[in-house]
ChimeraX commands (.cxc) that place a marker at each C-alpha (Angstrom):
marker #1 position 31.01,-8.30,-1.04 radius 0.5
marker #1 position 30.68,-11.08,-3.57 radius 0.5
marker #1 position 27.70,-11.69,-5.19 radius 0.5
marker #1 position 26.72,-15.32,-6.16 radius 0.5
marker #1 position 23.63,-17.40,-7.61 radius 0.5
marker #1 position 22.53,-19.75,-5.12 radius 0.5
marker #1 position 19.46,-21.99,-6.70 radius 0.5
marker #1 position 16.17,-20.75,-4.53 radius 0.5
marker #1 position 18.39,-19.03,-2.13 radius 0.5
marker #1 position 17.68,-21.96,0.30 radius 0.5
marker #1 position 19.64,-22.16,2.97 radius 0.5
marker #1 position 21.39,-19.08,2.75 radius 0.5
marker #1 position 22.33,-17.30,6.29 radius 0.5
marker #1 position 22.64,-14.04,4.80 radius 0.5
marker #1 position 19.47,-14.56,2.77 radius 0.5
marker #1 position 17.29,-16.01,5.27 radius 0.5
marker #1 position 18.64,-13.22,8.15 radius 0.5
marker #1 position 17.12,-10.69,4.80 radius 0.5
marker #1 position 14.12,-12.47,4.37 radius 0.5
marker #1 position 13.36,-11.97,8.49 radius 0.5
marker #1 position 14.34,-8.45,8.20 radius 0.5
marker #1 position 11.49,-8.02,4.93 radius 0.5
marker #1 position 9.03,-9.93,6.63 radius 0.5
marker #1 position 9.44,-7.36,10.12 radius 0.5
marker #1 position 9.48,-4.29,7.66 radius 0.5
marker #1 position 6.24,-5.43,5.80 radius 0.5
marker #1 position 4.16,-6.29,8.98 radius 0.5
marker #1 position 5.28,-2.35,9.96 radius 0.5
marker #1 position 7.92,-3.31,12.36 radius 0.5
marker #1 position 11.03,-1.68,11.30 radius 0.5
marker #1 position 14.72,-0.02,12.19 radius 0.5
marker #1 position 14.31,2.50,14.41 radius 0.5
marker #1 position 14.83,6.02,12.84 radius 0.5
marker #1 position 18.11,7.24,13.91 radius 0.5
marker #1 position 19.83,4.11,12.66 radius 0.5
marker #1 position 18.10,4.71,9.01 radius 0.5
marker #1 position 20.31,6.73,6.53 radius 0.5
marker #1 position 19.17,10.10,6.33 radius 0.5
marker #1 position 17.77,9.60,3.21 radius 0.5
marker #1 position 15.02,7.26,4.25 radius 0.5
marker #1 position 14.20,9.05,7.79 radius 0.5
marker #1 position 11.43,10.58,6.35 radius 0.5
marker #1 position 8.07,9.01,4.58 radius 0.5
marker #1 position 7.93,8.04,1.20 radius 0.5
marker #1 position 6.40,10.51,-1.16 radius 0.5
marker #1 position 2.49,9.36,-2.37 radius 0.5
marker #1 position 2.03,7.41,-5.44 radius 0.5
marker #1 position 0.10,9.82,-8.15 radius 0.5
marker #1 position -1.77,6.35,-8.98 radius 0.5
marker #1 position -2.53,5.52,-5.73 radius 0.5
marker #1 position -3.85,9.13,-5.02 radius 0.5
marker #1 position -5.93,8.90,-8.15 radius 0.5
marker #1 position -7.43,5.64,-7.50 radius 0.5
marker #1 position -8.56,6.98,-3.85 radius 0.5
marker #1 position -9.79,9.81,-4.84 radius 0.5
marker #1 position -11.78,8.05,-7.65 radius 0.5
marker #1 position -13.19,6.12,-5.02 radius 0.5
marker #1 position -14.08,8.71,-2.22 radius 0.5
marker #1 position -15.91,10.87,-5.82 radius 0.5
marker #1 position -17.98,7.42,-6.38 radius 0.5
marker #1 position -18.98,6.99,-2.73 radius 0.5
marker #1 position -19.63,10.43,-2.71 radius 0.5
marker #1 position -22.14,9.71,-6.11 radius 0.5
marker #1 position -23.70,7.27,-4.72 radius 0.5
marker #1 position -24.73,8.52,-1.31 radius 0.5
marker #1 position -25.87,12.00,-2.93 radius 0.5
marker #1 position -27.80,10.09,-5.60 radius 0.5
marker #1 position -29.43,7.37,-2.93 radius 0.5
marker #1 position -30.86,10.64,-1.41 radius 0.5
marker #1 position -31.66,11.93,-4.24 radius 0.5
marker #1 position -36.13,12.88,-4.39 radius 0.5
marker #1 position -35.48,11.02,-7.93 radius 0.5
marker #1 position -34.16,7.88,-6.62 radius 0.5
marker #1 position -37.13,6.07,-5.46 radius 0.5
marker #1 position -38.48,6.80,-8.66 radius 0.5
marker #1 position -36.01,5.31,-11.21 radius 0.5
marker #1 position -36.05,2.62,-8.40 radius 0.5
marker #1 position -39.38,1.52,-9.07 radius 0.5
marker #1 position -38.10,1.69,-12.75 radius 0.5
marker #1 position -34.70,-0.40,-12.62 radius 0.5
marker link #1:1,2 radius 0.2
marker link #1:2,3 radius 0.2
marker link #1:3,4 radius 0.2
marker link #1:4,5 radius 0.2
marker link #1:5,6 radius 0.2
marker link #1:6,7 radius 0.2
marker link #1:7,8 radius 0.2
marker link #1:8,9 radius 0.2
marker link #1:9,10 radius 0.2
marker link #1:10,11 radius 0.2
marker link #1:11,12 radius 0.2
marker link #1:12,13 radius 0.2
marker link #1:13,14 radius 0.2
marker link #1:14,15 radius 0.2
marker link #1:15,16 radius 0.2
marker link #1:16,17 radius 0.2
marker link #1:17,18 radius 0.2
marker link #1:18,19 radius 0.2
marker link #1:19,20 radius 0.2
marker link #1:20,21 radius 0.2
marker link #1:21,22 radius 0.2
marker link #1:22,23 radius 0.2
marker link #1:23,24 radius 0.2
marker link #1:24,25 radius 0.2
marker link #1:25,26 radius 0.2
marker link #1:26,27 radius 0.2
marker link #1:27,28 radius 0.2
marker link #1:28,29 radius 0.2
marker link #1:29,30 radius 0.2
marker link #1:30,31 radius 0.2
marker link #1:31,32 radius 0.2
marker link #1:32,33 radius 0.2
marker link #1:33,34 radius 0.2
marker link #1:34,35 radius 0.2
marker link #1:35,36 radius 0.2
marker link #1:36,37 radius 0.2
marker link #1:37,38 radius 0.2
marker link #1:38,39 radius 0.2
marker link #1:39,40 radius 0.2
marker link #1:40,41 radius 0.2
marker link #1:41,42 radius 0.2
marker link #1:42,43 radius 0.2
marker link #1:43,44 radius 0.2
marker link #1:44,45 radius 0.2
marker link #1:45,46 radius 0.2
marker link #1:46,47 radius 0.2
marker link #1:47,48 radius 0.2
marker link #1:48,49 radius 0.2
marker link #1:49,50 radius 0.2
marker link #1:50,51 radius 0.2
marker link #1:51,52 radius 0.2
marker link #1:52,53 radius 0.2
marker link #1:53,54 radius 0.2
marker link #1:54,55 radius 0.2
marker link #1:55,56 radius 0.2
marker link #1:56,57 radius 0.2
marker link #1:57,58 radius 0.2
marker link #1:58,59 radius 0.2
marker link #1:59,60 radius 0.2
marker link #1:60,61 radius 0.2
marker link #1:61,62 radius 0.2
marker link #1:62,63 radius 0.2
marker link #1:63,64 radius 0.2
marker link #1:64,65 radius 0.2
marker link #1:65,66 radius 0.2
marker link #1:66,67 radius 0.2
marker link #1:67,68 radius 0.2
marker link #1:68,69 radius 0.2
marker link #1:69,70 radius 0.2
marker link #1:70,71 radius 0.2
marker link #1:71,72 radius 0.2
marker link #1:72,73 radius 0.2
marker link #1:73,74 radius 0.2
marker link #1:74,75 radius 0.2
marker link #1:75,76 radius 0.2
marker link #1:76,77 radius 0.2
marker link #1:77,78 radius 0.2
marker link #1:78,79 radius 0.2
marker link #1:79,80 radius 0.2
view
């Protein structure tokens, strides 16, 4: 294996056989398990961002539909 800087990678067999293989893995098309090293035959573990920003957004949903039925709302309605 020798790596080398190719301008844009254009043109590239093993780069554009790579780019094929990303574009199949992001579009959820991917190896099939067994093949995988055993390492990456299992899921990813959750981002603690990404589980903070959903849950932030299920709380605000959650906010907002209590407070819509809220016996208050139609009156600071009327106000806003």
């Amino acid at each position: 294996l020798t790596p080398r800087w190719v301008p844009g990678h254009m043109d590239v067999r093993g780069n554009e056989l790579a780019d094929t293989e990303a574009k199949k893995a992001a579009s959820g098309v991917s190896s099939h398990p067994s093949r995988l090293p055993k390492l990456l035959r299992s899921t990813l573990p959750a981002s603690s961002s990404a589980l903070k920003q959903h849950f932030n957004k299920l709380l605000k949903n959650l906010a907002r539909d209590s407070w819509s039925k809220s016996t208050r709302y139609a009156r600071m309605q009327a106000i806003d």
